[in-house]
PDB file of N, CA, C, O and CB in Angstrom:
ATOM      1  N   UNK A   1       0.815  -1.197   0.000  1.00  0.00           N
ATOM      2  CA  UNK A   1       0.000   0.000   0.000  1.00  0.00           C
ATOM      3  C   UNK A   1       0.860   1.263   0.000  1.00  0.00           C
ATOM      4  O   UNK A   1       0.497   2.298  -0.558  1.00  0.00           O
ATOM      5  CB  UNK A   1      -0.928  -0.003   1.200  1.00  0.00           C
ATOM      6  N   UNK A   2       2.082   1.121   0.689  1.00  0.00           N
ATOM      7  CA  UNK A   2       2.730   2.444   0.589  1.00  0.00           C
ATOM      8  C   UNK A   2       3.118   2.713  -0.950  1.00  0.00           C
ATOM      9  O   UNK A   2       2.938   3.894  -1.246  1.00  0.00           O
ATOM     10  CB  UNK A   2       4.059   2.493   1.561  1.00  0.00           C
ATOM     11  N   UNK A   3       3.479   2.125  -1.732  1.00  0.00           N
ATOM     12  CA  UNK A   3       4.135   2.637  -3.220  1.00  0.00           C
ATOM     13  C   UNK A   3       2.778   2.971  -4.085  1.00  0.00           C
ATOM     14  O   UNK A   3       2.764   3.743  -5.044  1.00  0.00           O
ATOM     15  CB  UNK A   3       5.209   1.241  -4.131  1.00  0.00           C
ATOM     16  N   UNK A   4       1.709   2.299  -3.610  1.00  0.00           N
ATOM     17  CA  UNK A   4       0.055   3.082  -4.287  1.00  0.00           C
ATOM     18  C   UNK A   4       0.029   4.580  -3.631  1.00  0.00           C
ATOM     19  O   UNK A   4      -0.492   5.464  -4.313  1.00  0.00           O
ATOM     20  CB  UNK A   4      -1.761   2.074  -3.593  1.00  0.00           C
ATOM     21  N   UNK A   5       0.467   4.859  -2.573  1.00  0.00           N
ATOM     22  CA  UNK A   5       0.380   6.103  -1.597  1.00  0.00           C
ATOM     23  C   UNK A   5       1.018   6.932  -2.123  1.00  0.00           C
ATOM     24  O   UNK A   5       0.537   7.995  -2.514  1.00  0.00           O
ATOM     25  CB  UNK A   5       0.840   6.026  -0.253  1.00  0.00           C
ATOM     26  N   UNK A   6       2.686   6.480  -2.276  1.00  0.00           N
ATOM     27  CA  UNK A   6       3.218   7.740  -2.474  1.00  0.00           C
ATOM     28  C   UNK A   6       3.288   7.765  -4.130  1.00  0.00           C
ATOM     29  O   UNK A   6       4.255   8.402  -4.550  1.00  0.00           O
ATOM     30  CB  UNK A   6       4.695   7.937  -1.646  1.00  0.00           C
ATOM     31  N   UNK A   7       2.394   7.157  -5.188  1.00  0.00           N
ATOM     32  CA  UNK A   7       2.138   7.268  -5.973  1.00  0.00           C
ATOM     33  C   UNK A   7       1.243   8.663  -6.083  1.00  0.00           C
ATOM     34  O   UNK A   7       1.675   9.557  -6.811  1.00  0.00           O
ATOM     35  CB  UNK A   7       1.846   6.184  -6.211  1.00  0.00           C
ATOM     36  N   UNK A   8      -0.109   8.867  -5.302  1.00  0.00           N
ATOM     37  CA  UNK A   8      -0.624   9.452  -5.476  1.00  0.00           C
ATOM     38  C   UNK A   8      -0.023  10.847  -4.234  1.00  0.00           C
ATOM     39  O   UNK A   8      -0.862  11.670  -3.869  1.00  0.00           O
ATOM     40  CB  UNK A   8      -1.805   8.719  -5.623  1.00  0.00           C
ATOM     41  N   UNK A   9       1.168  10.930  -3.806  1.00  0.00           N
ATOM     42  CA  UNK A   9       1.004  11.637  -3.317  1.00  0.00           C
ATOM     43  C   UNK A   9       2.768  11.996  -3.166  1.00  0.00           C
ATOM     44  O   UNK A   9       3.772  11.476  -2.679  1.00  0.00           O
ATOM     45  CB  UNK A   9      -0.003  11.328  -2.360  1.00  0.00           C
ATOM     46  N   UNK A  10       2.359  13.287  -3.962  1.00  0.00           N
ATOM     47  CA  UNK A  10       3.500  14.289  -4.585  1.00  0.00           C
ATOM     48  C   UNK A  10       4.449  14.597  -3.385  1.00  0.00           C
ATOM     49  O   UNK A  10       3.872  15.259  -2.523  1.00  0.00           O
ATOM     50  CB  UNK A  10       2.823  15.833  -5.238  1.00  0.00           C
ATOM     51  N   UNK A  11       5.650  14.320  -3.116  1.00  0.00           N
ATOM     52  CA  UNK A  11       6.657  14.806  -1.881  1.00  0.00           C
ATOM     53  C   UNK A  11       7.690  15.691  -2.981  1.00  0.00           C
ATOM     54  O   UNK A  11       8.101  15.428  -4.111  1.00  0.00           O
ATOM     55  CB  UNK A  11       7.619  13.215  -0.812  1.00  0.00           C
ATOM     56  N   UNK A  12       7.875  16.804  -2.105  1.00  0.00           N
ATOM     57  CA  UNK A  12       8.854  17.566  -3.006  1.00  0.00           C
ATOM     58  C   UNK A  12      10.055  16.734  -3.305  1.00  0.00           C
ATOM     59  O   UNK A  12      10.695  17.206  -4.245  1.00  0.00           O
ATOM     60  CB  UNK A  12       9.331  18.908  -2.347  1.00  0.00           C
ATOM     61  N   UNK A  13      10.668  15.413  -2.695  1.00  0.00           N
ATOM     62  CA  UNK A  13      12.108  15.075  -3.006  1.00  0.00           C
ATOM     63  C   UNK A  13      11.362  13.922  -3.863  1.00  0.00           C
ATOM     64  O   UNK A  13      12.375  13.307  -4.197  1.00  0.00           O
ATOM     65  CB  UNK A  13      13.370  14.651  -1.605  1.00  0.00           C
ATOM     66  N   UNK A  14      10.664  13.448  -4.249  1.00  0.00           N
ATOM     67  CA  UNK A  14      10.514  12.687  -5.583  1.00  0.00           C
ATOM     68  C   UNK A  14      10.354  13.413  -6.905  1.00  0.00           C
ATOM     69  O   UNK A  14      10.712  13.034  -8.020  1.00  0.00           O
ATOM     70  CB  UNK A  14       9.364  11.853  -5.492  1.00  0.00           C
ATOM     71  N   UNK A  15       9.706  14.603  -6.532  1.00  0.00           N
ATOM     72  CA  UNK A  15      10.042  15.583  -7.481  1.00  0.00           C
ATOM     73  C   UNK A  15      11.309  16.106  -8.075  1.00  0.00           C
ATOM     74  O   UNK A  15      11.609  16.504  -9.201  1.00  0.00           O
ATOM     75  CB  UNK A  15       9.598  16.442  -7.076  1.00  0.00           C
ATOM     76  N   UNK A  16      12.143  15.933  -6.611  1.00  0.00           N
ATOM     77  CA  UNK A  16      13.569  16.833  -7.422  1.00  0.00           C
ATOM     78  C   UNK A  16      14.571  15.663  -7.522  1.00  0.00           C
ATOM     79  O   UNK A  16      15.765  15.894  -7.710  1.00  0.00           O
ATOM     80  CB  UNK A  16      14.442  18.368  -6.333  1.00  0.00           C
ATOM     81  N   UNK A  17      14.031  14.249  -7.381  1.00  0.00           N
ATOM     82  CA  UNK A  17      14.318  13.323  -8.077  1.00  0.00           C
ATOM     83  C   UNK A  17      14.223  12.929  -9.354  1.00  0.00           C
ATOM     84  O   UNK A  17      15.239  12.834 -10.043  1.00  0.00           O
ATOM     85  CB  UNK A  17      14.003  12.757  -7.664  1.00  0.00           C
ATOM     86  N   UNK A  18      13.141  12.682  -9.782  1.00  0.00           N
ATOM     87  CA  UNK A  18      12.685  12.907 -11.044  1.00  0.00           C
ATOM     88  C   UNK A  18      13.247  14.208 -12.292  1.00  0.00           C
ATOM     89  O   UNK A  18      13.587  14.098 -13.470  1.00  0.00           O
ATOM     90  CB  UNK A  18      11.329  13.077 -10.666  1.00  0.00           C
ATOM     91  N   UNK A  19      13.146  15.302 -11.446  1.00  0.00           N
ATOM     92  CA  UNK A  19      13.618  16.010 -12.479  1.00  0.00           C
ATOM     93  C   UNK A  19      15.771  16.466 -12.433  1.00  0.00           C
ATOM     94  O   UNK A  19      16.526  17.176 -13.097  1.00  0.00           O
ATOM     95  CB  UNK A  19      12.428  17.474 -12.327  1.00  0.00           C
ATOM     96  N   UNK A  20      15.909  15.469 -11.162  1.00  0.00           N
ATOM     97  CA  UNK A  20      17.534  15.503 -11.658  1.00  0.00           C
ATOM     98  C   UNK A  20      18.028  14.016 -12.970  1.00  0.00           C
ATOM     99  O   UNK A  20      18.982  13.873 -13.735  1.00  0.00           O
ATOM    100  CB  UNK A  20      18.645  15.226  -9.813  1.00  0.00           C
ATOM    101  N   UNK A  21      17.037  13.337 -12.712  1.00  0.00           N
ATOM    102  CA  UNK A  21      17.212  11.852 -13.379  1.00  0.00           C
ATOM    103  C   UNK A  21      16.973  13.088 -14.822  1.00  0.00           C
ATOM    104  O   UNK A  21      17.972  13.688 -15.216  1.00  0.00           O
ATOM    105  CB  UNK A  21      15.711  10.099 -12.897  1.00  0.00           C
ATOM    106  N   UNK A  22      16.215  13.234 -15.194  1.00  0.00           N
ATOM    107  CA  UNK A  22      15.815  13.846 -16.625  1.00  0.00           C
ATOM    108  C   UNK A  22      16.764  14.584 -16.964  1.00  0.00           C
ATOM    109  O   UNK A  22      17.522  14.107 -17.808  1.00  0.00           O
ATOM    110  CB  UNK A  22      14.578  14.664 -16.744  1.00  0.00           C
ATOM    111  N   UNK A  23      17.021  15.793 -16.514  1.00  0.00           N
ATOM    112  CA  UNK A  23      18.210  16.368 -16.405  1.00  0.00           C
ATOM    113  C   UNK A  23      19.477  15.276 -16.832  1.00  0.00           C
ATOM    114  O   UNK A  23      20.018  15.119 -17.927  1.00  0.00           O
ATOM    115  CB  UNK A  23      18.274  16.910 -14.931  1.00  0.00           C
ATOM    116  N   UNK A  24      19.698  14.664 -15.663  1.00  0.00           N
ATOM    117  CA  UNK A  24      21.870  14.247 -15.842  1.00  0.00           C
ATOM    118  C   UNK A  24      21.205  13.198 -17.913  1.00  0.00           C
ATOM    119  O   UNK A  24      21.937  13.249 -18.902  1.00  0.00           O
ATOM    120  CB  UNK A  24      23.069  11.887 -13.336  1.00  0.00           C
ATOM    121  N   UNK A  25      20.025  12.576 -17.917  1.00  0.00           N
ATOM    122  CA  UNK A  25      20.262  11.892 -18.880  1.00  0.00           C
ATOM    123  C   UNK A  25      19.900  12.779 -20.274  1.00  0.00           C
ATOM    124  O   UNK A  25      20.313  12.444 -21.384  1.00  0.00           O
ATOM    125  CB  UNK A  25      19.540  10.628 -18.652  1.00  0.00           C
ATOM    126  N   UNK A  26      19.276  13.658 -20.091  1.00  0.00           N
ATOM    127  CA  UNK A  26      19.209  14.370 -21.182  1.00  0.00           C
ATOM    128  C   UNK A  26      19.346  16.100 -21.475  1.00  0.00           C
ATOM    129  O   UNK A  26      18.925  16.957 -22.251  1.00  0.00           O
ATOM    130  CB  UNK A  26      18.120  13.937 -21.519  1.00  0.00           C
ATOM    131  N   UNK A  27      20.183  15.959 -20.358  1.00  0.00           N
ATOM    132  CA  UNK A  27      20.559  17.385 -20.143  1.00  0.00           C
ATOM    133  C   UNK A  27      20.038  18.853 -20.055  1.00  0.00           C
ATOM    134  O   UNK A  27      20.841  19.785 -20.013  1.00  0.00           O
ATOM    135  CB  UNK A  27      21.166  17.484 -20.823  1.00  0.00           C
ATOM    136  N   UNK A  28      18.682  19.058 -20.027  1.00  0.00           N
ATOM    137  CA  UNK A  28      17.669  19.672 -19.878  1.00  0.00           C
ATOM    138  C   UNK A  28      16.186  19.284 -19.223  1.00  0.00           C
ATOM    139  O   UNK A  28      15.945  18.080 -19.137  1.00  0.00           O
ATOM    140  CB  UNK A  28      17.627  19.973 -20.909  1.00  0.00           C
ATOM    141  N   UNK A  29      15.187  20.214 -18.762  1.00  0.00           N
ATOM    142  CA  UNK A  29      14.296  19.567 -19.105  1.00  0.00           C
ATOM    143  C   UNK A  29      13.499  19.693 -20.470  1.00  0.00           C
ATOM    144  O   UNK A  29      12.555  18.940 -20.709  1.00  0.00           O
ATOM    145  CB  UNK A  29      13.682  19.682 -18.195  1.00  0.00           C
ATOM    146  N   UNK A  30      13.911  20.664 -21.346  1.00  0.00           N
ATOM    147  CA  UNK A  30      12.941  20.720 -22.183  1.00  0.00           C
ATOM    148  C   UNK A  30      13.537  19.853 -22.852  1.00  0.00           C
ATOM    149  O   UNK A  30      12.746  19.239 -23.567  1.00  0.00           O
ATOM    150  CB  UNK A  30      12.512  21.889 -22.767  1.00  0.00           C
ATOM    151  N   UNK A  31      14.750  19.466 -22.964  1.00  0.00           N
ATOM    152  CA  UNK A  31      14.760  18.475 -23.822  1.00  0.00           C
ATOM    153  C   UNK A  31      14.992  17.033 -23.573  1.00  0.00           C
ATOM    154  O   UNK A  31      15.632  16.303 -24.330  1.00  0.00           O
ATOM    155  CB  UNK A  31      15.504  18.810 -24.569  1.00  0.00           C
ATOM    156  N   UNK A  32      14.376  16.633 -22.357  1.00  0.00           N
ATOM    157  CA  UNK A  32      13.807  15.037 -22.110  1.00  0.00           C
ATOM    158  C   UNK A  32      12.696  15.385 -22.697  1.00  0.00           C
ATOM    159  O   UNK A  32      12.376  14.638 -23.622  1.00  0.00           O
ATOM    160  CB  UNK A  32      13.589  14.297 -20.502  1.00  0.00           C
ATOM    161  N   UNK A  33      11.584  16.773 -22.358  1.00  0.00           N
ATOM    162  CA  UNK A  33      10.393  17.171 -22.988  1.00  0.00           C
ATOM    163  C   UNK A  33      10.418  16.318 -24.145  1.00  0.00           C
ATOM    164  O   UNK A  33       9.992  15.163 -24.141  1.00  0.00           O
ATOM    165  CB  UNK A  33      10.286  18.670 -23.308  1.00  0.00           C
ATOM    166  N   UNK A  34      10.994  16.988 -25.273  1.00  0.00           N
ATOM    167  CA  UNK A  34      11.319  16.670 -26.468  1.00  0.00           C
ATOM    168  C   UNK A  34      11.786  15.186 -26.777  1.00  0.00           C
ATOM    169  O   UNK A  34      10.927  14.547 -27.384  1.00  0.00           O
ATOM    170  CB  UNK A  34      12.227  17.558 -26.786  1.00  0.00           C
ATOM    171  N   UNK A  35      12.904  14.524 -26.507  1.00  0.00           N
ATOM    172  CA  UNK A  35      13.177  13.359 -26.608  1.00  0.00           C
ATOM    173  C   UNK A  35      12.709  12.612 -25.915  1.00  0.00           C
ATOM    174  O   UNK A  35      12.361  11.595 -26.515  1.00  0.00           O
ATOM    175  CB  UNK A  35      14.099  13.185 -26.604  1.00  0.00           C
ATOM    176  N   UNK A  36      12.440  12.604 -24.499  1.00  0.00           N
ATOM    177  CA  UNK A  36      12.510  11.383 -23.513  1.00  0.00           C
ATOM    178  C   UNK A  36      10.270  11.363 -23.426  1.00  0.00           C
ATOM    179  O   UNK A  36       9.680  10.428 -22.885  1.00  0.00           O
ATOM    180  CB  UNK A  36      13.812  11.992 -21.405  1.00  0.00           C
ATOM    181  N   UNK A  37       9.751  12.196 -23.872  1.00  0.00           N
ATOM    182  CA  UNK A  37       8.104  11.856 -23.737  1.00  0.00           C
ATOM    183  C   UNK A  37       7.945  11.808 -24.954  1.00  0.00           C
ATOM    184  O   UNK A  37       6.954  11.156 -25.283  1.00  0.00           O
ATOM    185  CB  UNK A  37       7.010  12.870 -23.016  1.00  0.00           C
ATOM    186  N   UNK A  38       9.070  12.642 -26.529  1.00  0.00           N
ATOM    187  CA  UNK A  38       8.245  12.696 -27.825  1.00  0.00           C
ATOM    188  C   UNK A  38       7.266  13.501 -27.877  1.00  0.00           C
ATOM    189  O   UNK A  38       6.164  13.323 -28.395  1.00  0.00           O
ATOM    190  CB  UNK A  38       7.701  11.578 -28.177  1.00  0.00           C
ATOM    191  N   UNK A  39       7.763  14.602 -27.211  1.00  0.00           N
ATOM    192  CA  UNK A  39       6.488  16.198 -27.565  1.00  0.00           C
ATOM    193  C   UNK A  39       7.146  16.914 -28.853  1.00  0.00           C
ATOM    194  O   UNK A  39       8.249  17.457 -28.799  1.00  0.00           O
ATOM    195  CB  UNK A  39       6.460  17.811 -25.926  1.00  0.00           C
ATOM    196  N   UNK A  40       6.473  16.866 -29.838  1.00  0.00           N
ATOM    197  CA  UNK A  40       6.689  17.604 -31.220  1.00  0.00           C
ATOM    198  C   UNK A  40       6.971  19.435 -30.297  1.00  0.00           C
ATOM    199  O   UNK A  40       6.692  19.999 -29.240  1.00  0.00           O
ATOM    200  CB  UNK A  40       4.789  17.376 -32.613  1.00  0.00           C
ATOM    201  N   UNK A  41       7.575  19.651 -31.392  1.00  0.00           N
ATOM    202  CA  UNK A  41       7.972  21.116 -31.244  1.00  0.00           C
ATOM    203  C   UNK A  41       5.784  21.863 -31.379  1.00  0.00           C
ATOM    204  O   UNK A  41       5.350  22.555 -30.458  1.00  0.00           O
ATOM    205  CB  UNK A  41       9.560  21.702 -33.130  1.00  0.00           C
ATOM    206  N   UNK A  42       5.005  21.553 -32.430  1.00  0.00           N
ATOM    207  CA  UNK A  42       3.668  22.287 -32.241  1.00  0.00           C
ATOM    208  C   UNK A  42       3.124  21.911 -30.936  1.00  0.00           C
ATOM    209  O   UNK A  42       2.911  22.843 -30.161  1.00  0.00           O
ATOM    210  CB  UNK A  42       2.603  21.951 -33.365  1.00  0.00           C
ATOM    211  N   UNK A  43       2.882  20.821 -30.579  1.00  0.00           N
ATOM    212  CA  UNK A  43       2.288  20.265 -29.398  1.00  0.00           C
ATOM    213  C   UNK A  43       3.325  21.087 -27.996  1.00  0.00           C
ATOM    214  O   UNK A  43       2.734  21.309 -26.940  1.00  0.00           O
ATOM    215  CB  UNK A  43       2.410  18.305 -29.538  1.00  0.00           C
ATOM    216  N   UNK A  44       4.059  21.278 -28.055  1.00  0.00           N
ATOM    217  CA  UNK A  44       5.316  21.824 -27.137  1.00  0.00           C
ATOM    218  C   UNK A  44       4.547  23.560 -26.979  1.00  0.00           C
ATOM    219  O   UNK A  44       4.259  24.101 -25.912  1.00  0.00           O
ATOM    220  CB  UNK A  44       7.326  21.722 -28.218  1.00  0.00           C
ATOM    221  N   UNK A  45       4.350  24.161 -28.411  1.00  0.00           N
ATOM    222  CA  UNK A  45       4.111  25.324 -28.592  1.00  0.00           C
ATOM    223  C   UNK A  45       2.655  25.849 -28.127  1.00  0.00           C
ATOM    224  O   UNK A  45       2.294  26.985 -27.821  1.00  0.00           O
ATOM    225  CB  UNK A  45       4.393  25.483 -29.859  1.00  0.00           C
ATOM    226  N   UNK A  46       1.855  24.474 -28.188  1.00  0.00           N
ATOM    227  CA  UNK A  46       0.227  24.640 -27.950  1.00  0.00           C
ATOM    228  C   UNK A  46      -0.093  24.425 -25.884  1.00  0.00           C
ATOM    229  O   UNK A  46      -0.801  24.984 -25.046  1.00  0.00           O
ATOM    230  CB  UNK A  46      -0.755  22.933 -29.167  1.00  0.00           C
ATOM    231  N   UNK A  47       1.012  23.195 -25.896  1.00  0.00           N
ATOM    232  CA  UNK A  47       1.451  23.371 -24.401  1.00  0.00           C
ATOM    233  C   UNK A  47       0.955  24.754 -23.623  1.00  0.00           C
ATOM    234  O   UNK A  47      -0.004  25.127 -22.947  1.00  0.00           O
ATOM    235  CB  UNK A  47       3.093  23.355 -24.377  1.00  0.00           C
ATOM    236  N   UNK A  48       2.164  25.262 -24.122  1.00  0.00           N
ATOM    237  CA  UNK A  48       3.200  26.551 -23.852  1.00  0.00           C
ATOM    238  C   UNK A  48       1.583  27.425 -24.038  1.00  0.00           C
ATOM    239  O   UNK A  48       0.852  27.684 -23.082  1.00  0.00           O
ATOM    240  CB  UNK A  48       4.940  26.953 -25.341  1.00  0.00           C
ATOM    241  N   UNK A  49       1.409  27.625 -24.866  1.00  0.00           N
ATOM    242  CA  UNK A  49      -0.048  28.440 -25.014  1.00  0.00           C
ATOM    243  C   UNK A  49      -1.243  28.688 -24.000  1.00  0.00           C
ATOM    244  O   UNK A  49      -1.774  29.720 -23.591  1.00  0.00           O
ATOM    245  CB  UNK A  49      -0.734  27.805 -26.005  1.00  0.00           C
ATOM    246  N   UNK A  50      -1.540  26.853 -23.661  1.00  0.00           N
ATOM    247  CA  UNK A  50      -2.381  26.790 -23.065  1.00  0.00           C
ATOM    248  C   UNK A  50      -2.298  26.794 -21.251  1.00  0.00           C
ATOM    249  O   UNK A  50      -3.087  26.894 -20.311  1.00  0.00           O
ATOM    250  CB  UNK A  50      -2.837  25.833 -23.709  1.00  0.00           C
ATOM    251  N   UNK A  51      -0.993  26.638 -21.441  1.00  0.00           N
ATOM    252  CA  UNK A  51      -0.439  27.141 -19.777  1.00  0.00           C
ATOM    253  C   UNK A  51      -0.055  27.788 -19.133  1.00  0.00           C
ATOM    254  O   UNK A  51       0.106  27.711 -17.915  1.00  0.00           O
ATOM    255  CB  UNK A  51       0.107  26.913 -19.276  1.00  0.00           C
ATOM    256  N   UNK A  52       0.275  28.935 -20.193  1.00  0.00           N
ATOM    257  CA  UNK A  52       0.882  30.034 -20.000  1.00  0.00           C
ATOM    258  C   UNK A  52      -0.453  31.616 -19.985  1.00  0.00           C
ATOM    259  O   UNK A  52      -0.688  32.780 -19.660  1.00  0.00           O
ATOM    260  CB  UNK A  52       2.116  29.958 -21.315  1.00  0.00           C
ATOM    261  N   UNK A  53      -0.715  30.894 -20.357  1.00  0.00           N
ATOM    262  CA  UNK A  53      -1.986  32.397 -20.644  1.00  0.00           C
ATOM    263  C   UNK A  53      -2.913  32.181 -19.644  1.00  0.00           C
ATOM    264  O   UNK A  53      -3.872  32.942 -19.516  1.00  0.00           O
ATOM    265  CB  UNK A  53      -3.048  32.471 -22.319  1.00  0.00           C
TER     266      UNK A  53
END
């Protein structure tokens, strides 16, 4: 039950886990964005649009 738990439940150091793993392997995040999920540059841009405004 605990790994269903802290599935649903965000701790800041799995967070800055996650985004150092993305980081050291692809040296950014926008670009694990890009390579490591396969977000097209439009879909990236419509993102960016719809989250930003």
């Amino acid at each position: 039950m605990t790994n269903v738990k802290a599935f649903y439940i965000l701790q800041p150091s799995y967070i800055d886990a996650s985004r150092n793993e993305a980081v050291k392997q692809y040296g950014s995040m926008e670009q694990y964005i890009r390579d490591g999920l396969h977000v097209t540059e439009d879909e990236l841009r419509r993102l960016r649009e719809s989250l930003l405004d």
